[in-house]
C-alpha positions, -999 to +999 in steps of 0.1 A: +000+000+000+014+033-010+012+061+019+014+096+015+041+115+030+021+134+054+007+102+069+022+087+102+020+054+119+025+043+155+041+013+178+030+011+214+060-008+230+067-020+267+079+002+296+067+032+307+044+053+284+029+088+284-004+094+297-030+083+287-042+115+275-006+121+257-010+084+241-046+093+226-029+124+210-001+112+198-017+084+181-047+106+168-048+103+129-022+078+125-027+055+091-012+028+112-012+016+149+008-016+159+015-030+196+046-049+206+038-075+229+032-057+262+025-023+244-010-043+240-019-031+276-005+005+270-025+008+241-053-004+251-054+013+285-054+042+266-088+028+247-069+024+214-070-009+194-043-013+176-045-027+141-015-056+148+004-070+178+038-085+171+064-106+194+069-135+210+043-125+238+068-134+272+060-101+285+022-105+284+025-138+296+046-133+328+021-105+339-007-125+333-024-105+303-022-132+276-058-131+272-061-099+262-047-117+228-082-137+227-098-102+218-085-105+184-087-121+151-060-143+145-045-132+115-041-091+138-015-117+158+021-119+144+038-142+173+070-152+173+093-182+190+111-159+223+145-173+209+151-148+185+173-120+170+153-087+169+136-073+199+101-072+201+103-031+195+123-040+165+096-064+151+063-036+152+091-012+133+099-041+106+065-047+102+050-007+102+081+001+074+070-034+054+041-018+056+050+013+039+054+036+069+069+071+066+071+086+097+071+062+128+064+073+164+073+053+192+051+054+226+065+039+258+100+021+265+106+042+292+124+026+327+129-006+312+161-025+311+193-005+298+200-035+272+162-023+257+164+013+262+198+011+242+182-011+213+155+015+209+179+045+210+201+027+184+169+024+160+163+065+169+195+074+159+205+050+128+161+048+108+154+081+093+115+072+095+116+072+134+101+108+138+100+104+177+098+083+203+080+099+240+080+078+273+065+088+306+092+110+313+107+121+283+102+126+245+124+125+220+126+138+183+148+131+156+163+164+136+173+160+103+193+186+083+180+207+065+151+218+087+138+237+119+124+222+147+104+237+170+085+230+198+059+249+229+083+248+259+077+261+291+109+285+307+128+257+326+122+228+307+151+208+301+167+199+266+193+177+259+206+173+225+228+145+209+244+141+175+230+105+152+242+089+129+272+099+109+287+132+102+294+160+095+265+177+121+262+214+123+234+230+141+220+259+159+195+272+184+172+297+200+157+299+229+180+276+251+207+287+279+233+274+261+234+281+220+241+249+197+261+273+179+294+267+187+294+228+195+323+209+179+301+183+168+331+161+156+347+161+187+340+128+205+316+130+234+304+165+226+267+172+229+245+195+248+232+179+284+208+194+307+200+226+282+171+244+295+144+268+279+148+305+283+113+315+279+084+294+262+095+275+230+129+266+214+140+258+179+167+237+167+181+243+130+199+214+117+221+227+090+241+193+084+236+161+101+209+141+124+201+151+156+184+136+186+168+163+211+154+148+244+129+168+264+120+165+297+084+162+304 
């Protein structure tokens, strides 16, 4: 199916989401909505059915919520064996960009184990159509040169920014203490931790590179 490039899709994922007002919003028009194993609950705490759920199911399982499974249609259920190589957050994105996805979002993975939360930041930083990715705490959006991004912010909020992928990276800001500006990019370990909003709103121009800003929430 071809989608246009307006169109978004969505992956509900274990760990710690947003609330459940957040979750409703962010997966509000979205041409696509998959659940990865234990995202099942997030999701459908939240009221939202998604279309698919993918993985080998260990999560729900262990806490008891298999049967949600029995709510759906068997061909809605791609399960696999629990000896495998992707993780289950990797499967719902394998699936969403088979489908034709061009902008993915990612809701929960938040507080989970580092080995996970490492996976999913490696598949923020290295797929282009990973648009975002927002746990209970935080939400992250990837930047890619050329273009502006810029977001509602309240004074105080804090902003931490990381280079992706490969380089060169150039960027700059307004709005935040410290200005992007400068940054030597290249230099290994350089980034900008624990930025904070002057006033309401920031932008971030990416002028070469991919970018990963985290904001606290």
């Amino acid at each position: 199916m071809c989608r246009r490039a307006n169109e978004f899709s969505a992956a509900f994922i274990g760990g710690e989401a947003p609330s459940i007002k957040r979750r409703r919003a962010l997966v509000n028009g979205a041409a696509l909505v998959i659940a990865a194993d234990s995202g099942l609950v997030s999701a459908e705490k939240a009221g939202i059915t998604p279309d698919f759920i993918v993985g080998d199911m260990d999560s729900l399982s262990e806490t008891g919520e298999i049967e949600r499974l029995l709510r759906y249609p068997p061909q809605k259920i791609i399960r696999f064996l629990k000896d495998k190589d992707y993780s289950d957050t990797e499967l719902a994105l394998r699936h969403l960009l088979s489908a034709g996805a061009n902008r993915v979002r990612l809701i929960g993975g938040g507080n989970g184990r580092l080995d996970h939360t490492l996976a999913i930041n490696n598949l923020v930083k290295k797929e282009k159509r990973i648009e975002s990715w927002h746990t209970k705490n935080e939400d992250v959006y990837a930047i890619d040169a050329p273009s502006v991004f810029g977001l509602d912010a309240r004074a105080g909020t804090v902003v931490s920014v990381f280079k992706a992928g490969s380089g060169p990276w150039k960027a700059e800001s307004k709005g935040l203490k410290w200005p992007l500006n400068e940054l030597c990019w290249e230099e290994t370990g350089f980034f900008s931790l624990s930025n904070s909003v002057l006033n309401d709103g920031f932008a971030i121009y990416a002028q070469k590179g991919r970018f990963m800003a985290v904001v606290n929430i």
